[in-house]
KEKE-3310 file (N, C-alpha, C; in steps of 0.2 Angstrom, whole numbers, plus 5000, padded with zeros to 4 digits):
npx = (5004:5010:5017:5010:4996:4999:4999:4987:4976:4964:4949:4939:4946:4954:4940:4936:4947:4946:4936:4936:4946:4947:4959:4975:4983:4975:4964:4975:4976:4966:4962:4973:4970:4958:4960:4963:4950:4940:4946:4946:4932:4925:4932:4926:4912:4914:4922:4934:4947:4950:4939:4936:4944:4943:4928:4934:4941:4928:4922:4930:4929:4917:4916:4925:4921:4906:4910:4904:4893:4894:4889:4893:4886:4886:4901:4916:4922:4910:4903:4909:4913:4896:4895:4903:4901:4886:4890:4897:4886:4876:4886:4887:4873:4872:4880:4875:4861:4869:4874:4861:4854:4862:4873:4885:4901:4905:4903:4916:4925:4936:4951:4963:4981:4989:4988:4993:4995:4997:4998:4995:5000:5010:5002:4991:4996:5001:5000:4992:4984:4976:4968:4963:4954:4948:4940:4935:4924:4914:4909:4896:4888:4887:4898:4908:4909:4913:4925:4932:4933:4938:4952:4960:4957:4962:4954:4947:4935:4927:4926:4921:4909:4903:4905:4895:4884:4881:4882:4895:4898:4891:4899:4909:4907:4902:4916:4925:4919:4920:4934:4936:4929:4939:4951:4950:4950:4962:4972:4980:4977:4981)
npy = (4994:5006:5023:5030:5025:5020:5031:5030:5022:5020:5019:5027:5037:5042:5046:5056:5066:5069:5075:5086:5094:5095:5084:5083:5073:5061:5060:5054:5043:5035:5035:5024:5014:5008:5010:4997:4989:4997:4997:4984:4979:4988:4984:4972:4975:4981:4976:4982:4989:5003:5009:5007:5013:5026:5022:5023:5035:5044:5038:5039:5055:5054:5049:5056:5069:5067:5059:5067:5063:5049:5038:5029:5018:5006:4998:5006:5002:4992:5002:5010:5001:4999:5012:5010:4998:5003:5016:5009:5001:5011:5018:5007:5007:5019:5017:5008:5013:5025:5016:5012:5023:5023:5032:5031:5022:5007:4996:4988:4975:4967:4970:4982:4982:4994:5003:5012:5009:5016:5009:4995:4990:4981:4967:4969:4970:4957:4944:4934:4937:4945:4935:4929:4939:4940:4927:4927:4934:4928:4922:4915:4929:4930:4921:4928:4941:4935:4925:4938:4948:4941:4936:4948:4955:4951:4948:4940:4925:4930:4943:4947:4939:4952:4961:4958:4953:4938:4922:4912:4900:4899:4908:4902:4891:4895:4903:4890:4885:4892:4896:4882:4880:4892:4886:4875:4881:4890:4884:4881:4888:4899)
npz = (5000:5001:5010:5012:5014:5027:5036:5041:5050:5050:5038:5043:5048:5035:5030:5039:5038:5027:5023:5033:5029:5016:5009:5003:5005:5011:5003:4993:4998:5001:4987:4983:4991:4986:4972:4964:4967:4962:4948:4944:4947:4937:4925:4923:4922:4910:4902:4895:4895:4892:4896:4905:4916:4914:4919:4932:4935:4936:4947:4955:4956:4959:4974:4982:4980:4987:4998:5010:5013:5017:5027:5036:5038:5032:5026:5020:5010:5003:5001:4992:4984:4978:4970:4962:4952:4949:4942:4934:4926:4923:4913:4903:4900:4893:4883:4876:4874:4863:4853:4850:4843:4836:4836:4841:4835:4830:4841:4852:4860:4862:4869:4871:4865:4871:4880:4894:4912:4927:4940:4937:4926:4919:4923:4915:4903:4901:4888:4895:4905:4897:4890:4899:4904:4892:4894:4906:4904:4900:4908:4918:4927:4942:4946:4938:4946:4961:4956:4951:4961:4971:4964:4958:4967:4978:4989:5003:5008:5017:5018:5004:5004:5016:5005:4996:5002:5002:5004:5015:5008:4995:4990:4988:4980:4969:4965:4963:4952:4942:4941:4939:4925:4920:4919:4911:4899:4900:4907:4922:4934:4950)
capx = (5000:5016:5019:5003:4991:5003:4998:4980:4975:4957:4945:4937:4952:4952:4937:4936:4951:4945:4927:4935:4952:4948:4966:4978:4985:4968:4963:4977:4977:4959:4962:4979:4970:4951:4961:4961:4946:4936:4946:4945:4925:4924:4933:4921:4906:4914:4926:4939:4952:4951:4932:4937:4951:4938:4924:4937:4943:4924:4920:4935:4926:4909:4916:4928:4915:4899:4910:4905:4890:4895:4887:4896:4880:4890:4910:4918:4923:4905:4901:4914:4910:4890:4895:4909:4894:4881:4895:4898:4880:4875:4890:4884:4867:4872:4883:4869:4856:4871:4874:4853:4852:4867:4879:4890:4903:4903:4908:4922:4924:4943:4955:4967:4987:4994:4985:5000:4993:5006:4997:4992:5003:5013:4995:4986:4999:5001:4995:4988:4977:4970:4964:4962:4950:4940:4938:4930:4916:4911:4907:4889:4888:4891:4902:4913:4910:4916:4931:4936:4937:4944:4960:4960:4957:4964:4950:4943:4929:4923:4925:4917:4904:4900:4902:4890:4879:4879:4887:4904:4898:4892:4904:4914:4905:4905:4923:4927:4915:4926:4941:4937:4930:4944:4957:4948:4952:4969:4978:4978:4975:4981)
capy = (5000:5012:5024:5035:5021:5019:5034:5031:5016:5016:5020:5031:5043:5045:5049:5061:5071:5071:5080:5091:5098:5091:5085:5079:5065:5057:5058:5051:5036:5032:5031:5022:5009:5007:5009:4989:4986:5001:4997:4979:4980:4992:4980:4965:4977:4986:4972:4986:4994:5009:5011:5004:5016:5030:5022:5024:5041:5045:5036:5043:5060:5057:5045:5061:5074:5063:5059:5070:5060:5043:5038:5024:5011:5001:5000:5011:4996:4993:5011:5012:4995:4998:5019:5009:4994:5010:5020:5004:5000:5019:5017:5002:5008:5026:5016:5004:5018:5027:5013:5011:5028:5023:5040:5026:5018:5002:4993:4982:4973:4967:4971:4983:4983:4998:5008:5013:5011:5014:5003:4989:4991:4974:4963:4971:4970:4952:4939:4927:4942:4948:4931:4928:4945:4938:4922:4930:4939:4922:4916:4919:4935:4928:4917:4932:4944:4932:4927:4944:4951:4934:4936:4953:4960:4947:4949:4933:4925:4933:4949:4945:4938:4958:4963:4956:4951:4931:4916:4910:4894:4899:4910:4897:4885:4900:4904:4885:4885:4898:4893:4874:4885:4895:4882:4872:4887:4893:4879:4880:4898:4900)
capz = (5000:5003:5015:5013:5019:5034:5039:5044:5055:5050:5034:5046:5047:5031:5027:5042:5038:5019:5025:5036:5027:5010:5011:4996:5007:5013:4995:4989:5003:5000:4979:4981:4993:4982:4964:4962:4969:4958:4941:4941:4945:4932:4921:4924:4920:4902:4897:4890:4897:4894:4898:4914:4917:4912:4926:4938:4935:4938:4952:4962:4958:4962:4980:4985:4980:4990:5004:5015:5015:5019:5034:5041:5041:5028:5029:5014:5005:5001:5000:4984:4977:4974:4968:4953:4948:4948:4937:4927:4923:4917:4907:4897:4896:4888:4878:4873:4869:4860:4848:4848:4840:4828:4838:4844:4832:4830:4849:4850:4868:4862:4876:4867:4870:4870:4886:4900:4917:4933:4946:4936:4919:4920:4922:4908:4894:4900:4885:4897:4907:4891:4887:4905:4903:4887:4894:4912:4900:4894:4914:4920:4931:4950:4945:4936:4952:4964:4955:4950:4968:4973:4959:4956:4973:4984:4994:5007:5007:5022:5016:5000:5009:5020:5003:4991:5006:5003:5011:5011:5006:4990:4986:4987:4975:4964:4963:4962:4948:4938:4943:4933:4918:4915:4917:4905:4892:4903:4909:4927:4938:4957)
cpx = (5004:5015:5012:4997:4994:5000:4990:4977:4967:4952:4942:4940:4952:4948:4936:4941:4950:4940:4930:4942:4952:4958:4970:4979:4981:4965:4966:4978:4968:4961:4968:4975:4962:4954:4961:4954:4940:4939:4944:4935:4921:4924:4929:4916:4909:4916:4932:4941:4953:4944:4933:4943:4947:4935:4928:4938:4935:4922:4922:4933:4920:4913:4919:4922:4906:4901:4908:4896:4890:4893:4888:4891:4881:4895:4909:4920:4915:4903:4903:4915:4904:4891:4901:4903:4888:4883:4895:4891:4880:4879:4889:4875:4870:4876:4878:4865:4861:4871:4865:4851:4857:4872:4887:4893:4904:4907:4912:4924:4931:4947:4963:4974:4991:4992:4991:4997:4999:5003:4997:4995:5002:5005:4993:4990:5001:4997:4989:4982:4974:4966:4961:4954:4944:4937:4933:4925:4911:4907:4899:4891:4893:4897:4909:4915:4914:4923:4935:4938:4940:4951:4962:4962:4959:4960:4947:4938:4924:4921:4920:4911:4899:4901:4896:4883:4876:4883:4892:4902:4896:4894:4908:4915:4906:4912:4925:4922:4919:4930:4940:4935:4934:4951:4957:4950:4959:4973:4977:4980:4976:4978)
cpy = (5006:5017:5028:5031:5019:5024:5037:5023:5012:5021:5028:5039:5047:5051:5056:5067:5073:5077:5084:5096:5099:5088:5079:5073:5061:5054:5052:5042:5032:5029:5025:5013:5005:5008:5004:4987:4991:4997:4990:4976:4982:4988:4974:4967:4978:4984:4975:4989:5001:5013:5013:5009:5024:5030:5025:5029:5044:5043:5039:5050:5061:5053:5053:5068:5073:5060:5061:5067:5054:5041:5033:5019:5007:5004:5004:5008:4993:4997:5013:5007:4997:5007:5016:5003:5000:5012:5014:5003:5006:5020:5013:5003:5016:5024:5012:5010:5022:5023:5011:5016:5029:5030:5037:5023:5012:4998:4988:4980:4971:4971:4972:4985:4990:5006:5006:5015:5011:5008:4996:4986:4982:4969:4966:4972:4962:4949:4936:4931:4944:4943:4928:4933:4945:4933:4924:4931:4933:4919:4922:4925:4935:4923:4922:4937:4940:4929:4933:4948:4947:4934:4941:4957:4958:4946:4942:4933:4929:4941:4952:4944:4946:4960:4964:4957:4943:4927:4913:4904:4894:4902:4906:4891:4890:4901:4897:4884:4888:4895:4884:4877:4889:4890:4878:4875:4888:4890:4882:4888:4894:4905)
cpz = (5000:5010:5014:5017:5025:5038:5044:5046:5051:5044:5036:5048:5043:5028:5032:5042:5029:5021:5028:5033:5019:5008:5007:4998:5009:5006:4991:4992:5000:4991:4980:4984:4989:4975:4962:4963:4964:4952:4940:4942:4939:4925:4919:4921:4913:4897:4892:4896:4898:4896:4908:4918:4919:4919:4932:4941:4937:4944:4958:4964:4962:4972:4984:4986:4987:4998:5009:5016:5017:5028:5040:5042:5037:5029:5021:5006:5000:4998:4991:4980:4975:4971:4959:4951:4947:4940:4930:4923:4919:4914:4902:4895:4893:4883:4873:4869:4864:4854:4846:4842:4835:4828:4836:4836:4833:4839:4849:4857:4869:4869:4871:4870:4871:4877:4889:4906:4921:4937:4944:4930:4917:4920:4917:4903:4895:4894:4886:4900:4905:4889:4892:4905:4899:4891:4902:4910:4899:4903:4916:4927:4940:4950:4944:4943:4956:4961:4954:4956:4971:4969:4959:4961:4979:4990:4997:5004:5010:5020:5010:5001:5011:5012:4997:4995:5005:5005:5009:5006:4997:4986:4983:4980:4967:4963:4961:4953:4941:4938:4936:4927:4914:4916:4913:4898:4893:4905:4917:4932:4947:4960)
residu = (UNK:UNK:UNK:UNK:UNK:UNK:UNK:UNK:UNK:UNK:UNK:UNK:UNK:UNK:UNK:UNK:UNK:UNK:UNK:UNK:UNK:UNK:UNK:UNK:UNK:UNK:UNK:UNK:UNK:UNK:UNK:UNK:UNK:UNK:UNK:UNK:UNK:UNK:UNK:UNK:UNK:UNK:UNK:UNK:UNK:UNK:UNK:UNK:UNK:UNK:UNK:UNK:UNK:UNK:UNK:UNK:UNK:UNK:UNK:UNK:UNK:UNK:UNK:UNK:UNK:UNK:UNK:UNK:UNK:UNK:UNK:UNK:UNK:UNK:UNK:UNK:UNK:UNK:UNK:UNK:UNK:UNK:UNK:UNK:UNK:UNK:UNK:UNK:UNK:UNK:UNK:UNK:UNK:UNK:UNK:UNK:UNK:UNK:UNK:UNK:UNK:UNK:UNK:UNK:UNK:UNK:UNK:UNK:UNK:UNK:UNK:UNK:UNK:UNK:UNK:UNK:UNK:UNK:UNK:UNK:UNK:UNK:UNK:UNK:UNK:UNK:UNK:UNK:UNK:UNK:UNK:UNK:UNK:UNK:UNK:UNK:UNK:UNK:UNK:UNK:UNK:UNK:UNK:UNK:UNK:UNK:UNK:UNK:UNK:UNK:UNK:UNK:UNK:UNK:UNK:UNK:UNK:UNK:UNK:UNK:UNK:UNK:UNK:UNK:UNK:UNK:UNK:UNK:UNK:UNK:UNK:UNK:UNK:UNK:UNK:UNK:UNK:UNK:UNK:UNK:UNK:UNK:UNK:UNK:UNK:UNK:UNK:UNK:UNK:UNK)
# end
């Protein structure tokens, strides 16, 4: 996490030194510790890189801008996963109706190589993540959710669990479920 997430014990700090200073390093601790866990959401709903890259950059604005509402009756981690699923969906419907009305050029879901991320660069120019990437799109919903926070985000079960809101056990069958699908395409995934 480096040395800027060091400097805050608890989500709660954060956010409470963001709301009352607006303050670059609280900012910059909150995006550095939720930039995995927005982009690769992001990713899972838009299937392109650079969309996903885009949500993110959105999100961080509406999450900073709207903090000063955050009411602590869910943790932050929830808070800033259903604000990037929200963001991603009303992204795929304005893209939808955009290509409805024929604005839109033709959509291309391809996973293209030549985007330069710093956090995440090294994974997304990989071969095997990009096909890793298609081959996710192809698994039914819950299945693609639960292993993308589980590979993606290194997140537990349990965690995954408070934040979906369903039980370990069939997270479990879900991720395992994935897990034999894409090794069947992949060769074998840890």
């Amino acid at each position: 996490m480096g040395y800027i997430s060091l400097l805050y014990d608890t989500d709660q700090e954060i956010v409470n030194e963001y709301c009352n200073s607006k303050s670059d390093r609280a900012a910059n601790a909150l995006i550095r510790k939720y930039s995995s866990l927005v982009y690769f959401t992001a990713l899972r709903y838009v299937q392109n890189e650079h969309d996903a890259q885009d949500i993110s950059q959105d999100v961080f604005i509406k999450v900073l801008s709207k903090l000063h509402t955050f009411k602590n009756q869910s943790n932050l981690q929830t808070w800033i996963y259903s604000i990037t699923a929200n963001q991603s969906k009303n992204f795929l419907r304005k893209k939808s109706l955009r290509k409805f009305l024929r604005i839109d050029k033709e959509v291309s879901f391809e996973i293209e190589d030549k985007y330069q991320y710093t956090p995440h660069e090294e994974l997304e120019s990989s071969e095997s993540n990009q096909l890793l990437i298609k081959e996710l799109a192809k698994l039914p919903e819950k299945q693609r959710e639960v292993f993308s926070l589980r590979y993606f985000n290194d997140m537990s079960y349990v965690e995954i669990s408070k934040l979906l809101g369903t039980s370990v056990g069939g997270l479990k069958a879900n991720y395992f479920h994935a897990v034999k699908k894409l090794s069947s395409k992949l060769g074998e995934i840890k």
